[in-house]
Backbone as CSV, one residue per row, in Angstrom:
resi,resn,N_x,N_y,N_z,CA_x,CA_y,CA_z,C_x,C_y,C_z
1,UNK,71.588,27.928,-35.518,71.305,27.338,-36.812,70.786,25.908,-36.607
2,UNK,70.104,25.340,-37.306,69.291,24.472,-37.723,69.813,23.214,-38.462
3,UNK,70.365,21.726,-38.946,70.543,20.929,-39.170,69.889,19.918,-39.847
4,UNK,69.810,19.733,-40.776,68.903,18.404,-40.827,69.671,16.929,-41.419
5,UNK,69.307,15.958,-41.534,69.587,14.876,-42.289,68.485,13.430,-42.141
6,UNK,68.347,13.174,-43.613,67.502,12.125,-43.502,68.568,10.613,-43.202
7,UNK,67.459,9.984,-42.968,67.514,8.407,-42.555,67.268,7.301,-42.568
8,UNK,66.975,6.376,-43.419,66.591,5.326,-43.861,66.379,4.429,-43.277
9,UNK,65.453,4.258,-42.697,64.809,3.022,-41.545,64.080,2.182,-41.666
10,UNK,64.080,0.893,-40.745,62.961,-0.137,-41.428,61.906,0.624,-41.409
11,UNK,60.824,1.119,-40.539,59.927,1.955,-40.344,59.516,3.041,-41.514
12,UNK,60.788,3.245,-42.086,60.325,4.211,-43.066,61.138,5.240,-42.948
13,UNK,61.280,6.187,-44.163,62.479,7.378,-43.979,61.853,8.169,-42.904
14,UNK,62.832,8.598,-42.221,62.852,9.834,-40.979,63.916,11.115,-41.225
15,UNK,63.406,11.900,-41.326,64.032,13.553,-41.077,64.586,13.873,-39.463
16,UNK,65.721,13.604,-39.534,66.163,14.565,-38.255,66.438,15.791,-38.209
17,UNK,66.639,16.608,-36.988,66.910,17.934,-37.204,67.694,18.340,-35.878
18,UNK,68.371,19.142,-35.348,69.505,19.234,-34.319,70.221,20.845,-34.337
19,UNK,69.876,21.535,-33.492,70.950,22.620,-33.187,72.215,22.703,-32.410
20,UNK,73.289,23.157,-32.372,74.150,22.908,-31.833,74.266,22.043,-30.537
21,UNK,73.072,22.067,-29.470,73.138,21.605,-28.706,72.613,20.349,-28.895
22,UNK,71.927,19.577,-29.225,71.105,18.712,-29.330,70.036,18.262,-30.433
23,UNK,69.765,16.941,-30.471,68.611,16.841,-31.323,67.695,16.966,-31.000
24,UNK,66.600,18.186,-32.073,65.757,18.592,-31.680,63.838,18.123,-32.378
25,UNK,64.152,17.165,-33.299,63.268,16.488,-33.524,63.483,15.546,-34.569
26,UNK,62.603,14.732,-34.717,62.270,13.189,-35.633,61.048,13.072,-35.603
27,UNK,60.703,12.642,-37.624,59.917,13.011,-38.036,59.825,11.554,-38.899
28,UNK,58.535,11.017,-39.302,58.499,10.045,-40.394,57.937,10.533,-40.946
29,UNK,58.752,10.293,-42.686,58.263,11.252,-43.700,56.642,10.775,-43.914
30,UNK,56.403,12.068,-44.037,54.871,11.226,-44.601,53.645,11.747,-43.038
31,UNK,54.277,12.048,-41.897,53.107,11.697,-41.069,52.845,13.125,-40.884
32,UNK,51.444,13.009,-40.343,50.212,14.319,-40.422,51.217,15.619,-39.632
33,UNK,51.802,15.885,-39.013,53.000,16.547,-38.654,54.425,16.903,-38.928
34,UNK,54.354,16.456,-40.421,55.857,16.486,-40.611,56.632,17.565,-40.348
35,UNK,57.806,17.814,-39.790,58.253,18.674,-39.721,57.805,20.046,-39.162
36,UNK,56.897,20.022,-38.498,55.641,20.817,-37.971,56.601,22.252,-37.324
37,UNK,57.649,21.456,-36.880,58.375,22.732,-35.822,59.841,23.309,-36.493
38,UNK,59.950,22.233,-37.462,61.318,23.228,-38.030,60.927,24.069,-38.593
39,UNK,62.063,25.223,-38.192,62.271,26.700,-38.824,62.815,26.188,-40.885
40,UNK,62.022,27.349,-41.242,62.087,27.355,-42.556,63.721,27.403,-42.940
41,UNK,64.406,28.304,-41.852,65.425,27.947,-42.682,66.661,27.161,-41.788
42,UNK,67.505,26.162,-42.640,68.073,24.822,-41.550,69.223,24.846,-43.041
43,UNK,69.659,24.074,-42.838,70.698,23.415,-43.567,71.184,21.915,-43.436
44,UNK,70.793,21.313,-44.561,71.062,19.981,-44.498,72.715,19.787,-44.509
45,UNK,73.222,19.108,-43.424,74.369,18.946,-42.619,74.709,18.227,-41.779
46,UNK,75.942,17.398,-42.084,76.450,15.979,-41.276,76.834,17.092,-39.688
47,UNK,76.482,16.956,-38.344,76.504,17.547,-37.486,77.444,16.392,-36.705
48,UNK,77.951,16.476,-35.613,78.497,15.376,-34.532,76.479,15.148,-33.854
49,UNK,76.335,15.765,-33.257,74.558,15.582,-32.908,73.796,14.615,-33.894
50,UNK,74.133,14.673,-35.409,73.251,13.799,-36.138,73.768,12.737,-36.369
51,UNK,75.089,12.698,-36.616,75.937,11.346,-36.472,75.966,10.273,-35.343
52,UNK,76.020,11.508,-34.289,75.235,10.514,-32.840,74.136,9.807,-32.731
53,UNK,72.817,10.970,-33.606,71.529,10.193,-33.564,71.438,9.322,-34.090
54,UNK,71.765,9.569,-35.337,71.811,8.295,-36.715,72.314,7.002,-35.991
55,UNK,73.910,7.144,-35.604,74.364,6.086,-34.675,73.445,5.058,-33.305
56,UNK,72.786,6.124,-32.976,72.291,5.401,-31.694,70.570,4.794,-32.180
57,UNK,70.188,5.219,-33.464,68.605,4.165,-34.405,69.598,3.579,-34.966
58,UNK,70.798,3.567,-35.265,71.826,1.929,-35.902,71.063,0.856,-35.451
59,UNK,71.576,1.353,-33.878,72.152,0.337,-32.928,70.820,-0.489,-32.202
60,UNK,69.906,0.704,-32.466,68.364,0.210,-31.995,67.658,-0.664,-33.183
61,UNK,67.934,-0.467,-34.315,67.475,-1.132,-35.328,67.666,-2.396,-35.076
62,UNK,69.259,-2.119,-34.687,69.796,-3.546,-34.974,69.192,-5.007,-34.085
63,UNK,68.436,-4.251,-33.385,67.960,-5.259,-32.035,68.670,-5.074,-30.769
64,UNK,69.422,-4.279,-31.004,70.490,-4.525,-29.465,69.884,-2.857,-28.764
65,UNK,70.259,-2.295,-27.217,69.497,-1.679,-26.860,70.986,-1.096,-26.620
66,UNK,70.926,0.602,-26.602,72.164,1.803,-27.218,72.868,2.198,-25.718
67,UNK,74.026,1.662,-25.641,74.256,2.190,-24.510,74.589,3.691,-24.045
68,UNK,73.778,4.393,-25.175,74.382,6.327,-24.889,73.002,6.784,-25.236
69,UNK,73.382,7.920,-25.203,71.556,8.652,-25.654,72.502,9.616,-26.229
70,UNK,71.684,10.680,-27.335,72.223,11.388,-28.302,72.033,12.334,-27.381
71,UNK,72.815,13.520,-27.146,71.968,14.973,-26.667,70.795,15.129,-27.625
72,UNK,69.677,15.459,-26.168,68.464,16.007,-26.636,68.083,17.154,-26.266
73,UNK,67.808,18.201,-27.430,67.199,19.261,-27.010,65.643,19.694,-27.886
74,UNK,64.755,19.054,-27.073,63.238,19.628,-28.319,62.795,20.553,-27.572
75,UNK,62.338,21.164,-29.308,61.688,22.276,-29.156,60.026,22.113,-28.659
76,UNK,59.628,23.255,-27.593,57.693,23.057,-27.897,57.288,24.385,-28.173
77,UNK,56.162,24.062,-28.667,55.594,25.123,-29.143,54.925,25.544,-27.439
78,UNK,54.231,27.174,-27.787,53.780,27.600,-26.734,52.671,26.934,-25.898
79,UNK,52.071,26.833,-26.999,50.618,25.732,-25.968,51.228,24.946,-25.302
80,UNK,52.378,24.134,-25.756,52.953,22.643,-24.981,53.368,23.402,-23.598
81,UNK,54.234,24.648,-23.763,55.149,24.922,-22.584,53.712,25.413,-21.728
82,UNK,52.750,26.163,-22.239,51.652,26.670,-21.217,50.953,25.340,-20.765
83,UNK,50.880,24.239,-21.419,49.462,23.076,-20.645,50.797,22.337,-19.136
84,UNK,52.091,22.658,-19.902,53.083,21.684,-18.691,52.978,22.704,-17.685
85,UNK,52.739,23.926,-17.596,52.933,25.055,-16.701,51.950,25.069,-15.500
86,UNK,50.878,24.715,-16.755,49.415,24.481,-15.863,49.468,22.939,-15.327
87,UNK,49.895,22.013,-15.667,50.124,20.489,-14.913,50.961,20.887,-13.393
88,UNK,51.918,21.527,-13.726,53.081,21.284,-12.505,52.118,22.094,-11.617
C-alpha cells in the first residue's frame, strides 16, 4: 500500500508518498511531473516513513544539515531501470 502526505515548505507545497519500506517520492505541487509515478490508489496517512521525512525537510529547512536520512525506496519506471542497465 501506498501513503501520502502533504507538506508545507518554503519552496512551496510538496506531496510525499512512502510504502512500507521507504519513501518513495517528492513532488512540488504544481511541477510538469506531478505525481507522475504514484499508483492511483494510496491513502493519505501519517506513516513512521512520512513522519521521518517530514522530520528530516524540518531540519533542512531550518538551515541546519539532518543527521539521519529517511528510508528511501523510489520507484522507476521501466525506461529508467533499462537506460541504468544499459550504463552499467
Amino acid at each position: 500500500m501506498i501513503f501520502t502526505q502533504h507538506y508545507n515548505s518554503p519552496v512551496g507545497d510538496l506531496l510525499l508518498a512512502a510504502d512500507n519500506s521507504g519513501l518513495i517520492g517528492l513532488w512540488l505541487d504544481g511541477e510538469k511531473y506531478f505525481a507522475d509515478s504514484l499508483p492511483e490508489s494510496h491513502d493519505e496517512r501519517e506513516t513512521t516513513v512520512l513522519c521521518d521525512a517530514k522530520r528530516w525537510l524540518d531540519v533542512y529547512f531550518s538551515g541546519r544539515e539532518p543527521d539521519f536520512m529517511p528510508p528511501l525506496h523510489p520507484v522507476r519506471k521501466r525506461f529508467q531501470k533499462s537506460r541504468m542497465e544499459a550504463a552499467a
